[in-house]
Backbone bond lengths (Angstrom), bond angles and torsions (degrees), N, CA, C in turn:
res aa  C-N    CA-C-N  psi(-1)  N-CA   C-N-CA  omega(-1)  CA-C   N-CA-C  phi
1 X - - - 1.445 - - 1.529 109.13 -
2 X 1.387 117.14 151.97 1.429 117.87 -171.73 1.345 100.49 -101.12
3 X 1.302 124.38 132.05 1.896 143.47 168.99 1.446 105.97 -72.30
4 X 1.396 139.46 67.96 1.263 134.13 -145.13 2.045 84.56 -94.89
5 X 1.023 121.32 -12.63 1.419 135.94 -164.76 1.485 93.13 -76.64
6 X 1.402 133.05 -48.09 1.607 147.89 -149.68 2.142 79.21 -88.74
7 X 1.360 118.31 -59.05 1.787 113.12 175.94 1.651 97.59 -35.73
8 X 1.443 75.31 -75.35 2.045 90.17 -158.91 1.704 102.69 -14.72
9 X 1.533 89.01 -55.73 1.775 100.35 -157.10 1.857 101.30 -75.43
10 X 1.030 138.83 -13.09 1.388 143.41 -171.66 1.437 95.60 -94.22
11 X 1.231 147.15 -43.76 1.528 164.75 -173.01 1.590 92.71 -77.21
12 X 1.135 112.92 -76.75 2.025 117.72 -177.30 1.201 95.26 -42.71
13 X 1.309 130.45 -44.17 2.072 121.87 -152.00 2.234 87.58 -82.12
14 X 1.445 109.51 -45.30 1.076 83.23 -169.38 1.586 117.22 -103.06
15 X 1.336 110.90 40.22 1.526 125.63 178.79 1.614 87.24 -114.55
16 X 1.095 120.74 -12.83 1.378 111.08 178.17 1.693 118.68 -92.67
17 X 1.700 96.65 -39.15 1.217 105.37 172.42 1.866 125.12 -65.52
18 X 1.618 90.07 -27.82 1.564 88.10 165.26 1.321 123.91 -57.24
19 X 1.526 97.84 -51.22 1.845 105.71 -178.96 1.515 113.43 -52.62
20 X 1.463 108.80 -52.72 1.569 98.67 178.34 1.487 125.17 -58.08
21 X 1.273 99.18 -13.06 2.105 114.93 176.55 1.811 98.31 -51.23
22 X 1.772 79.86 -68.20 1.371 98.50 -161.55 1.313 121.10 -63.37
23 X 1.489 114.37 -27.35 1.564 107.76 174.44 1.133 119.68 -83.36
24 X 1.581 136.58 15.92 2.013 128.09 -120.67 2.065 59.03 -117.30
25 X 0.971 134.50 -62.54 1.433 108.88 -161.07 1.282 133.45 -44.46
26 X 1.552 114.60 -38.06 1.410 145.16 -174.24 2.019 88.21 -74.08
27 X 1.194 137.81 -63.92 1.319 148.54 -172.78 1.819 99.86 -47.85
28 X 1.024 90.18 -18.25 1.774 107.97 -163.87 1.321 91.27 -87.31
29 X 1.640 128.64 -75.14 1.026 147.77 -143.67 1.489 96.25 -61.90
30 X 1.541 105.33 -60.88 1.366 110.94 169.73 1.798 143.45 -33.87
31 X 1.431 88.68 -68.51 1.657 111.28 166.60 2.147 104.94 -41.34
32 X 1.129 96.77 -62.39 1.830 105.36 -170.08 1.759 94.03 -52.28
33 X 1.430 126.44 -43.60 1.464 140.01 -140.80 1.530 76.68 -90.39
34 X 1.187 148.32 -40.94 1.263 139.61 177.96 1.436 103.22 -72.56
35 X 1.536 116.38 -71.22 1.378 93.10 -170.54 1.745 135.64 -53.80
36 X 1.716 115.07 -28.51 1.343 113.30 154.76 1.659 119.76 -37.30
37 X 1.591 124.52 -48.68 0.893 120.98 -174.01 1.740 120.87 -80.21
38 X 1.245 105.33 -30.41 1.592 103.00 129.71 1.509 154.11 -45.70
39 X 0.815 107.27 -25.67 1.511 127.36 177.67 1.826 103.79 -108.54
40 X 1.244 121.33 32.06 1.938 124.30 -152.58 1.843 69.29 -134.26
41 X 1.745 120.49 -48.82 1.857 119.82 -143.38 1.893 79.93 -89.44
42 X 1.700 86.91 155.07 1.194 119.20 165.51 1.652 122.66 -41.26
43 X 1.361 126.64 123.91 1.694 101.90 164.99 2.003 118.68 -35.87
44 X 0.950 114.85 -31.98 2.011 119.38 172.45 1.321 101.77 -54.29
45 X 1.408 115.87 -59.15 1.438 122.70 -159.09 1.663 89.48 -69.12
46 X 1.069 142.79 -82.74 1.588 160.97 150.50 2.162 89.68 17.21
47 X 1.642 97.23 -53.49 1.420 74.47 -155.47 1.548 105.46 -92.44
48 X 1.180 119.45 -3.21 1.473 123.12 -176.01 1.928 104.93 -81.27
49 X 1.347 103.05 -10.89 1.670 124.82 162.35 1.568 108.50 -79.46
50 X 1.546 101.99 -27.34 1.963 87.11 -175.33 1.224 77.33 102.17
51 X 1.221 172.77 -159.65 1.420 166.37 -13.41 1.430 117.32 -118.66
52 X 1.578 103.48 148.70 1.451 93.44 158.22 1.112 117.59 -129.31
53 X 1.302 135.41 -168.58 1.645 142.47 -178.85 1.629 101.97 -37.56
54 X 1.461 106.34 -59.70 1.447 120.61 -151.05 1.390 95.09 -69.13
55 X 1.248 114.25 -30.99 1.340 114.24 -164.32 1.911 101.92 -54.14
56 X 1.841 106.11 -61.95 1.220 123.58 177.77 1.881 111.55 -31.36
57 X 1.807 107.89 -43.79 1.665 110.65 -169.85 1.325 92.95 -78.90
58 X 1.014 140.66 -45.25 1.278 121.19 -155.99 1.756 105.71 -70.29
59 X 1.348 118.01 -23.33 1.684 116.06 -174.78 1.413 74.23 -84.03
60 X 1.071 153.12 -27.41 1.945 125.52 -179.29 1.505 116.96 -51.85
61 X 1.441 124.26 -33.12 1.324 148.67 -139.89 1.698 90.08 -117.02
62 X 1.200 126.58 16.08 1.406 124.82 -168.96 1.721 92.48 -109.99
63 X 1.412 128.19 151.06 1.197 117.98 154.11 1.317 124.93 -52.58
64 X 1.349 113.46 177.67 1.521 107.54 174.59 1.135 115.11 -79.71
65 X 1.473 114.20 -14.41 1.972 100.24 -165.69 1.506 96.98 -113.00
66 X 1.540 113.61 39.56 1.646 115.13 -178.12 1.824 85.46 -116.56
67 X 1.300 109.27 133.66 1.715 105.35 161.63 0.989 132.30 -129.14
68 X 1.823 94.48 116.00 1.319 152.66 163.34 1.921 106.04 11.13
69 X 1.270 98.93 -67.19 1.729 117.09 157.21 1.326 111.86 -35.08
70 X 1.327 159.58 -34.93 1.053 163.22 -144.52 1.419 90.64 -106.92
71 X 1.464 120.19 -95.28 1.531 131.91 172.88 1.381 94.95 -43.52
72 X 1.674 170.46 -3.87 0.962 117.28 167.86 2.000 97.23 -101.79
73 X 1.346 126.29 -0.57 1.477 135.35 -167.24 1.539 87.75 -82.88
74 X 1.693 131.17 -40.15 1.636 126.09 -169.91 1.570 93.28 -73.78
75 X 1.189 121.54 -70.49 1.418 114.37 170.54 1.225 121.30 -10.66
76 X 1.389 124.59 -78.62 1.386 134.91 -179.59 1.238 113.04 -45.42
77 X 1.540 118.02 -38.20 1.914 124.84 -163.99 1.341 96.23 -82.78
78 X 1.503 111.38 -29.77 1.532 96.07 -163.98 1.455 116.07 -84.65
79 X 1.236 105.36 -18.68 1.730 129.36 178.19 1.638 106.54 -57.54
80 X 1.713 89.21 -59.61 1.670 91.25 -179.30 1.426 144.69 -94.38
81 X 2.008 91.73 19.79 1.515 125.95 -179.90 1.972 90.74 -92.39
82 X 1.416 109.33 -50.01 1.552 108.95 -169.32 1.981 111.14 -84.18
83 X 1.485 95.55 -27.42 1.770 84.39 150.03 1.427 134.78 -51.18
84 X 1.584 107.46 -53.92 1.635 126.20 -164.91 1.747 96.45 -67.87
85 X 1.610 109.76 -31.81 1.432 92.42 -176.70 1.440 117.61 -114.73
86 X 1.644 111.00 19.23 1.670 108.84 161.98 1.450 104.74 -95.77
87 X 1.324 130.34 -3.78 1.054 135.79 -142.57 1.741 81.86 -105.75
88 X 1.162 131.16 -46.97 1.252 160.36 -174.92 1.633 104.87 -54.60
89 X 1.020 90.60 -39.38 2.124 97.87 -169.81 1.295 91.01 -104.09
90 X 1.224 135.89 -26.32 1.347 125.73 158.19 1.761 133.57 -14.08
Protein backbone atom coordinates (compact mmCIF):
# COMPACT_ATOMS: atom_id res chain seq x y z
CA UNK A 1 0.00 0.00 0.00
CA UNK A 2 1.24 3.51 -0.75
CA UNK A 3 1.81 6.10 2.53
CA UNK A 4 0.73 9.00 0.30
CA UNK A 5 0.40 10.87 3.96
CA UNK A 6 4.54 10.39 4.60
CA UNK A 7 4.62 12.51 0.43
CA UNK A 8 2.00 14.94 1.49
CA UNK A 9 4.07 15.65 4.65
CA UNK A 10 7.75 15.58 2.87
CA UNK A 11 6.29 18.06 -0.04
CA UNK A 12 4.32 20.43 2.85
CA UNK A 13 7.77 20.52 5.08
CA UNK A 14 9.61 21.57 1.95
CA UNK A 15 6.92 23.91 0.36
CA UNK A 16 7.24 25.46 3.60
CA UNK A 17 10.84 25.64 3.72
CA UNK A 18 10.81 27.34 0.39
CA UNK A 19 8.47 30.03 1.65
CA UNK A 20 10.52 30.75 4.64
CA UNK A 21 13.68 31.08 1.98
CA UNK A 22 11.78 33.41 0.16
CA UNK A 23 10.34 35.61 2.72
CA UNK A 24 13.68 35.52 5.28
CA UNK A 25 14.71 38.94 3.45
CA UNK A 26 11.47 40.86 3.90
CA UNK A 27 11.48 39.17 7.89
CA UNK A 28 14.92 40.83 7.81
CA UNK A 29 13.94 44.09 6.46
CA UNK A 30 11.30 44.24 8.94
CA UNK A 31 12.83 43.04 12.29
CA UNK A 32 16.05 45.85 11.72
CA UNK A 33 13.01 48.57 10.60
CA UNK A 34 11.63 47.92 14.09
CA UNK A 35 14.57 47.98 15.95
CA UNK A 36 15.75 51.51 14.33
CA UNK A 37 12.44 52.66 15.42
CA UNK A 38 13.27 51.50 18.70
CA UNK A 39 16.36 52.91 19.14
CA UNK A 40 14.43 56.64 17.54
CA UNK A 41 12.12 56.45 21.65
CA UNK A 42 13.47 57.98 24.66
CA UNK A 43 15.25 55.72 27.44
CA UNK A 44 11.29 56.57 29.44
CA UNK A 45 9.55 55.43 26.46
CA UNK A 46 12.17 52.20 26.21
CA UNK A 47 11.41 51.54 29.83
CA UNK A 48 7.66 51.75 30.12
CA UNK A 49 8.26 48.79 27.18
CA UNK A 50 10.40 46.81 29.79
CA UNK A 51 13.58 47.60 27.84
CA UNK A 52 16.62 49.20 27.96
CA UNK A 53 19.24 50.70 25.59
CA UNK A 54 21.44 47.62 25.97
CA UNK A 55 18.76 45.55 25.49
CA UNK A 56 18.21 47.26 21.72
CA UNK A 57 22.60 46.66 21.10
CA UNK A 58 22.74 43.48 21.95
CA UNK A 59 19.78 42.39 19.13
CA UNK A 60 22.35 44.53 16.74
CA UNK A 61 25.08 41.86 17.39
CA UNK A 62 22.49 39.06 16.49
CA UNK A 63 22.73 37.55 12.97
CA UNK A 64 20.33 38.45 10.53
CA UNK A 65 18.30 35.31 10.40
CA UNK A 66 18.02 35.35 14.43
CA UNK A 67 14.70 37.47 15.48
CA UNK A 68 15.54 40.31 17.26
CA UNK A 69 11.73 40.12 18.79
CA UNK A 70 12.42 37.00 20.56
CA UNK A 71 15.65 38.22 22.54
CA UNK A 72 14.20 41.51 23.12
CA UNK A 73 10.42 39.78 24.68
CA UNK A 74 13.12 37.30 27.15
CA UNK A 75 14.77 40.44 28.15
CA UNK A 76 11.69 42.17 29.12
CA UNK A 77 10.13 38.77 30.94
CA UNK A 78 13.11 38.25 32.68
CA UNK A 79 13.38 41.86 34.04
CA UNK A 80 9.82 41.71 35.14
CA UNK A 81 10.08 38.03 36.59
CA UNK A 82 13.26 39.49 38.91
CA UNK A 83 11.29 42.77 39.69
CA UNK A 84 7.98 40.92 40.91
CA UNK A 85 10.31 38.82 43.09
CA UNK A 86 12.86 41.45 44.58
CA UNK A 87 10.05 43.43 45.15
CA UNK A 88 8.68 40.41 47.18
CA UNK A 89 11.77 40.02 49.61
CA UNK A 90 11.53 43.52 50.00
Amino acid sequence: MLDVSNDFRRHSDFSTMIRRALSWPARVVEARRTLAQLAQMSDRELSDLGLLRADLADCTALALDDDPGERLARARAVRAWYGRHHDQAA
